[in-house]
C-alpha positions in Angstrom: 2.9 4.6 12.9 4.6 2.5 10.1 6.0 -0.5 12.0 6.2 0.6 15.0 9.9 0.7 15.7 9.8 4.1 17.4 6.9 3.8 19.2 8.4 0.5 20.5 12.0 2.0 21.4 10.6 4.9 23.6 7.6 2.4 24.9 10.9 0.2 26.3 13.1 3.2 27.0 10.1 4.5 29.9 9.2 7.6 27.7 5.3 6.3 27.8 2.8 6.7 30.3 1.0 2.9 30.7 -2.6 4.7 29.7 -0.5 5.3 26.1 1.2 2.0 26.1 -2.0 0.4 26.5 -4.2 2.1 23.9 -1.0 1.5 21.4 -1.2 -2.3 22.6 -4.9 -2.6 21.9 -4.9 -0.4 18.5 -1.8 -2.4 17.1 -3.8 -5.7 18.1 -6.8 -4.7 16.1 -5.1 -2.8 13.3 -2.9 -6.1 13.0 -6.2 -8.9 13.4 -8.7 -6.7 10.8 -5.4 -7.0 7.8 -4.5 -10.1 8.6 -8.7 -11.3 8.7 -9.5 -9.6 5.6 -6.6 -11.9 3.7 -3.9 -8.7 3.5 -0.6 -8.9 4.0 0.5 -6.9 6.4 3.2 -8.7 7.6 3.6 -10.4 11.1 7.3 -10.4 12.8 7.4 -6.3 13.4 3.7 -6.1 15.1 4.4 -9.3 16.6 7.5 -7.6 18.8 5.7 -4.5 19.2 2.3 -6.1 20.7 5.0 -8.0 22.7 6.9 -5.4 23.9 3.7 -3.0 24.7 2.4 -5.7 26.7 5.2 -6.5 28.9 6.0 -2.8 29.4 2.2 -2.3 30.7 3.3 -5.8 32.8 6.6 -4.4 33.8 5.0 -1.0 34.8 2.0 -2.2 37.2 4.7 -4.6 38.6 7.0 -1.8 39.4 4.9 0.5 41.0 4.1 -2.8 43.2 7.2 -3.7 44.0 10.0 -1.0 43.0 12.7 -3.1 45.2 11.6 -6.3 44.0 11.1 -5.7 40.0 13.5 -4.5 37.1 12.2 -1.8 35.1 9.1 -1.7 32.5 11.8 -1.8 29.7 13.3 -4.7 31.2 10.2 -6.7 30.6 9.2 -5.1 27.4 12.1 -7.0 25.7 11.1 -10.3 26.9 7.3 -9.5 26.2 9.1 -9.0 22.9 10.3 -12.7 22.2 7.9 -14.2 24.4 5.2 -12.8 21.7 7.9 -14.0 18.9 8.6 -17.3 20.2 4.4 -18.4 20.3 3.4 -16.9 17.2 6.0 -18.4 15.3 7.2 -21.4 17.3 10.6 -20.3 16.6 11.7 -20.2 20.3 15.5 -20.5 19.8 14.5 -17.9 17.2 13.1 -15.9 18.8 15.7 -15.6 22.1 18.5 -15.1 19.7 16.3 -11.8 17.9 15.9 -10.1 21.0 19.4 -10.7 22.8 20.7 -10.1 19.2 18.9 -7.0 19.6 19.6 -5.8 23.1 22.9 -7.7 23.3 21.7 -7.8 27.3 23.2 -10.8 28.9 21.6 -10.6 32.3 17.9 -10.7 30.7 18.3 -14.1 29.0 17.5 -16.1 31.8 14.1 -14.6 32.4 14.2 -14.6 28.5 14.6 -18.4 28.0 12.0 -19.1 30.7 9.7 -16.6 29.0 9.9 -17.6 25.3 9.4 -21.1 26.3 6.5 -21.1 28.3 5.2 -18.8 25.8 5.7 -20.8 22.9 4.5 -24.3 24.5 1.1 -22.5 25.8 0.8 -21.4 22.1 1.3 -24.8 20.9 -1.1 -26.3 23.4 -3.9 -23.8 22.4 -3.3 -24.3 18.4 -1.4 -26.4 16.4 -1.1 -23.6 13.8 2.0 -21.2 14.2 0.3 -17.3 12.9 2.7 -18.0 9.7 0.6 -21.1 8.6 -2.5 -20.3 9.4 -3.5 -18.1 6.3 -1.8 -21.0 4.3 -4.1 -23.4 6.6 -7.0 -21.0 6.1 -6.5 -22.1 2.1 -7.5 -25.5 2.8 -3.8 -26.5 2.5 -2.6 -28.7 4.8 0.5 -27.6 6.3 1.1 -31.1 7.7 0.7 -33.1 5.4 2.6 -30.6 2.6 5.5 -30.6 4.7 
């Protein structure tokens, strides 16, 4: 699927069933984790959004058919799955909210945006200190730390 950019617009846009959403989620996950662990370079900011956005569409889906009145649509959470997934791998949070509204240009969502990018981003940096762009350099026994 390349990048992933079509997949991900009609993924957000409701044109996926969840069963698809999810097998896309897990097989983007993997395909990303076995390049990335074998040292190649397959590049991290497009299947970061699109492992984002897959997972909050499956989210945004369950929670919908849960609460219809209560939710906003699966789309609506894809794009903060999105820079919640951008903000903790790269610890970029402001970043990361300003690539996604940039890209939606949705004021309403950047509430639950903010508070999603930065719980996202200080739960990553409680569970490593390494950001997904240092850790191959980390992995080098460079330390990223100290170099800076």
């Amino acid at each position: 699927m390349g990048l992933g950019y079509p997949a991900l617009e009609a993924a957000i846009r409701g044109r996926y069933a969840i069963g698809l959403v999810l097998v896309l989620l897990v097989a983007k996950m993997l395909a990303t984790s076995l390049t990335l662990g074998i040292g190649g370079s397959g590049g991290v900011f497009a299947p970061t959004l699109f492992i984002g956005a897959m997972a909050g569409v499956a989210f945004g889906d369950i929670a919908h058919h849960l609460l219809p009145d209560a939710t906003a649509s699966a789309g609506s959470y894809g794009l903060i799955g999105m820079g919640a997934a951008l903000g903790a791998a790269t610890r970029a949070p402001i970043t990361a909210v300003t690539i996604v509204f940039e890209l939606t240009g949705e004021y309403p969502r950047i509430l639950p945006l903010l508070a999603a990018v930065t719980m996202a981003t200080l739960t990553a940096r409680l569970l490593s200190k390494d950001t997904i762009c240092t850790r191959t350099v980390s992995r080098d026994d460079t330390d990223v730390e100290r170099a800076h």
